[in-house]
C-alpha positions in Angstrom: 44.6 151.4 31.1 46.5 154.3 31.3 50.7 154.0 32.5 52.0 157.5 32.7 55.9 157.7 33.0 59.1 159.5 31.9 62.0 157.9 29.9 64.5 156.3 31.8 62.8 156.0 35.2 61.2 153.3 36.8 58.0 153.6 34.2 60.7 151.1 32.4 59.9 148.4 35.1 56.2 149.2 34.6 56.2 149.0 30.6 57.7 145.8 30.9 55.0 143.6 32.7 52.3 145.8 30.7 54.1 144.5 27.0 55.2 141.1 28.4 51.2 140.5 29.4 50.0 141.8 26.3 47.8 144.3 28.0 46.0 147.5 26.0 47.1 150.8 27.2 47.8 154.1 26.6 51.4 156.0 27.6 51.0 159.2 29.2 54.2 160.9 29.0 54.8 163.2 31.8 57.9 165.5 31.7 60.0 165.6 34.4 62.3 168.0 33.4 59.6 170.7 32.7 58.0 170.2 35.9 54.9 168.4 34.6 54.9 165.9 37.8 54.3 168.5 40.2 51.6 169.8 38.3 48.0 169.7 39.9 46.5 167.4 37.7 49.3 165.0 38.4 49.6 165.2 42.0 45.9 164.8 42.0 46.7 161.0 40.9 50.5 161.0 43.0 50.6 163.3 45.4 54.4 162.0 46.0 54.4 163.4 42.2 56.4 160.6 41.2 56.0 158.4 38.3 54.6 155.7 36.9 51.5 155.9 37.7 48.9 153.0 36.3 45.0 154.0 35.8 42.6 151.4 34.9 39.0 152.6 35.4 38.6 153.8 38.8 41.7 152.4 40.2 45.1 154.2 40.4 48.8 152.9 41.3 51.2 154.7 41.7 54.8 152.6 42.6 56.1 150.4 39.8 56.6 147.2 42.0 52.8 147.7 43.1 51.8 148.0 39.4 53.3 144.9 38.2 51.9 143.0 40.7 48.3 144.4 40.0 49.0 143.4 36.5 50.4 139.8 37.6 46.6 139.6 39.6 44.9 141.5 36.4 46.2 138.9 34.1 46.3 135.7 36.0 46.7 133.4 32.7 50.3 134.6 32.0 51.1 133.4 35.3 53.6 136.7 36.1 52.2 135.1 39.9 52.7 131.4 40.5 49.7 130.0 41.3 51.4 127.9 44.2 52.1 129.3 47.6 55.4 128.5 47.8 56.6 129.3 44.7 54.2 132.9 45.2 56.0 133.5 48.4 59.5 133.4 46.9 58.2 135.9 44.1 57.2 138.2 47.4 60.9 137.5 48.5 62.8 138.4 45.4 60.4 141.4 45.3 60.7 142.9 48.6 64.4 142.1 47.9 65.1 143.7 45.2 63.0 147.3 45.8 64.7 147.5 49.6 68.3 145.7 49.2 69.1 146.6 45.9 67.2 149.6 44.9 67.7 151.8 47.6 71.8 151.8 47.2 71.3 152.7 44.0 68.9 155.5 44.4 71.4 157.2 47.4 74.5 156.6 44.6 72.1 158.6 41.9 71.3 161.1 44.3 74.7 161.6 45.2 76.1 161.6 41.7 73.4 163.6 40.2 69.9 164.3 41.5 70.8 166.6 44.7 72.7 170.2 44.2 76.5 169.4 44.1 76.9 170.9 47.5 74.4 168.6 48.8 75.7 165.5 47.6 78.1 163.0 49.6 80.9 161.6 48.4 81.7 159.1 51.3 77.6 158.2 51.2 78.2 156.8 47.6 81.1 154.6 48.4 79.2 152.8 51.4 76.0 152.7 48.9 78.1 150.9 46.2 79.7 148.6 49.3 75.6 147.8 50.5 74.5 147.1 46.7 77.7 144.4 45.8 77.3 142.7 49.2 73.0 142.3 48.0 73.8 142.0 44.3 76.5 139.1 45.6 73.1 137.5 46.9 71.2 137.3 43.8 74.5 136.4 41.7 74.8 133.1 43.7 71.2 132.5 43.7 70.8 132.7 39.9 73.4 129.9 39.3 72.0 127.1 36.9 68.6 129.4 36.7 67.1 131.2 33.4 64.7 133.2 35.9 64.6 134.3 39.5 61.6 132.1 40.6 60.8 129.0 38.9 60.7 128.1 35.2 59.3 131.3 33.5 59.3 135.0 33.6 57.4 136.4 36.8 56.6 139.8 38.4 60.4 139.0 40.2 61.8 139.2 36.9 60.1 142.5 35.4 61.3 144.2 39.4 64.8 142.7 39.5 66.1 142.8 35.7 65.9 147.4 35.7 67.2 147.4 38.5 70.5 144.9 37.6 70.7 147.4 34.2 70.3 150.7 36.5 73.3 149.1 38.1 75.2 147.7 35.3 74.9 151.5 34.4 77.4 152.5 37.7 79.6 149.0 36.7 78.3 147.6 39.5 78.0 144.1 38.1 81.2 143.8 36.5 82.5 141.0 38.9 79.2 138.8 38.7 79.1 136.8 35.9 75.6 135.5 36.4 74.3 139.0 36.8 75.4 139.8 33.6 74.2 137.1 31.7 70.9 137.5 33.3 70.6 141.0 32.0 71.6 139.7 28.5 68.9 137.0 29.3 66.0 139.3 30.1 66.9 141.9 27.6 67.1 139.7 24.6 63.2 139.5 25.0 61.3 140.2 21.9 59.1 142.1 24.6 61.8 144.1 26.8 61.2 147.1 27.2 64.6 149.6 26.6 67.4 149.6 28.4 68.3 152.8 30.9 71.3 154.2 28.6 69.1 154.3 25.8 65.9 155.8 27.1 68.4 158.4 28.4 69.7 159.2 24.9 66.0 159.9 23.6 65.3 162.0 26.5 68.6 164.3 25.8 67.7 164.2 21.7 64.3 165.5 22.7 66.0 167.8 24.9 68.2 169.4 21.8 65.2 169.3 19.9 63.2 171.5 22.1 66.2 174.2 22.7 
């Protein structure tokens, strides 16, 4: 298999359930900040020229939610996917949660704060995304009381979704007021098999940067 990805993006999310399953690949670096995901060859396997992007064989994912879950299928014996029905549909809540409730705020506050032109971006529109992503993030706070994971007794494709996206937040101290947030970033990070955290993948991409210049 072959996961290509960029630093501190959502490739994070997909490098996690790849090293928590044990699985042999390859990582394809592709540059975002020299263009390299609008290149034809790229777009070719995204046309949204967006990473990660997982290849095995013939088959090709793009959308880091979608790739863990292949991987959960892929790998059945770690059991990322309970083999239950009910316990498999609350890992399909928790994801669907987290990539529409959660995510989504935090995308428009990253926009806002740094991916658009500064006289594109919104002050006001941050504000109400920070006021959407406490009222969600409240949510999962309460549900996590008394619980190690999100669904169940062991890590799941829930866990490798959620936990990136509770760091991208901790990263706009959006999780200073829930306790049990925090500790369940702690939690997930302390894995031997955690991928990095956002702040550092960032600070290899800006040494590279200085390397480079």
């Amino acid at each position: 298999m072959k996961l290509y990805g960029f630093g501190p993006t959502r490739s994070l999310r997909a490098l996690w359930g790849l090293k928590e399953l044990d699985a042999d690949f390859e990582f394809i670096p592709v540059n975002l900040l020299t263009g390299e995901h609008r290149q034809p060859d790229f777009l070719r396997l995204n046309p949204a020229g967006k990473v990660p992007v997982l290849v095995d064989g013939d088959i090709v994912i793009p959308e880091s939610a979608a790739i863990v879950l292949y991987l959960a299928d892929k790998y059945p014996e770690k059991r990322f996917l309970p083999a239950g029905v009910k316990e498999r549909a609350q890992v399909y809540r928790w994801v669907m949660f987290a990539v529409t409730e959660l995510e989504q705020p935090l995308w428009r506050i990253s926009k806002h704060t740094a991916l658009y032109p500064k006289d594109q971006r919104l002050a006001a529109y941050i504000v109400l995304a920070k006021e959407e992503f406490r009222a969600m993030a409240a949510i999962l706070d309460s549900h996590l009381e008394g619980r190690r994971f999100i669904v169940g007794d062991s890590l799941t494709v829930a866990d490798c979704v959620t936990a990136y996206l509770v760091d991208w937040a901790n990263e706009f101290h959006l999780i200073d007021d829930f306790a049990q947030l925090q500790a369940y970033l702690e939690r997930m990070y302390a894995r031997p098999k955690a991928p990095q955290r956002i702040a550092e993948a960032f600070r290899e991409v800006r040494a590279a940067e200085l390397r480079h210049d």
